[in-house]
Every structure is written in C-alpha cells, then in structure tokens.
C-alpha positions, 0 to 999 in steps of 0.5 A: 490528505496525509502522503508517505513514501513506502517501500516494498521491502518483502523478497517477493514484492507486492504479490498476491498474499501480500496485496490481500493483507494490504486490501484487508488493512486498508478496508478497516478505515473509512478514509480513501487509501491510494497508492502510486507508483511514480515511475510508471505514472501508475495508480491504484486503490488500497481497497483493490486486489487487483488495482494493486497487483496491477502495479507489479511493485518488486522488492525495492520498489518505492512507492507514494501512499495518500490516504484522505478522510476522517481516519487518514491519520490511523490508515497511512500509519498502520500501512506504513507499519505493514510495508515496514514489516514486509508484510509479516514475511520478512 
C-alpha cells in the first residue's frame, strides 16, 4: 500500500467538475484508490462520484490518499499530479 498526503489547492475545492475528473483517473487503474479525510474521520473511494462529494474537501483542505494493488505506484502519482495542478483549474 503507497499513502500520500494531498491538497486541495483549486478555488472551488473538491466540487463536482473536479470530483468526476478524479473519478475518471482513478478508474484507469486496477489498484484500490481511497481518500480520507483526517479531521472528520471521513472515507471515500476514488471510484465514487458521490463517495467524494460526500467529503466536502474546500480549497485547503489536506487530505491522505492510499492507493493498494499491482498498479498503486502509477495511480497514487497520476493523482497526485491531478491535485498539483487543481484539477486543470488553476
């Protein structure tokens, strides 16, 4: 299992625009993607629009991303990148 701290970095957060790009990353990868949201003890799979949403993760918000199976190496660095860049919005 890889694990990496990210942050929303994008003005309007983790909003639905945002979310569906992550949700079309993450399903490239055959690896199990989560996301958690430390503060609030919230969870939600990469895979899940609505898992996502449910996190309500603002600009600034950190979050720690796991990623486990034979491509987690590939899928925690591409998601990595995608928070980096603000999801194309910055």
């Amino acid at each position: 299992m890889r694990e990496a701290s990210v942050n929303v970095v994008n003005r309007l957060g983790l909003h639905a625009r945002a979310a569906a790009k992550l949700v079309r990353t993450a399903a490239k990868f055959k690896s199990r993607i989560i996301l958690v949201e430390p503060k609030r003890d919230l969870t939600a799979d990469a895979k899940s629009i609505l898992g996502i949403l449910s996190l309500s993760a603002s600009i600034g918000t950190t979050l720690l991303l796991k990623a486990e199976g034979e491509d987690e190496i590939n899928a925690i660095e591409e998601v990595i990148l995608l928070f980096k860049d603000g999801f194309g919005e910055l």
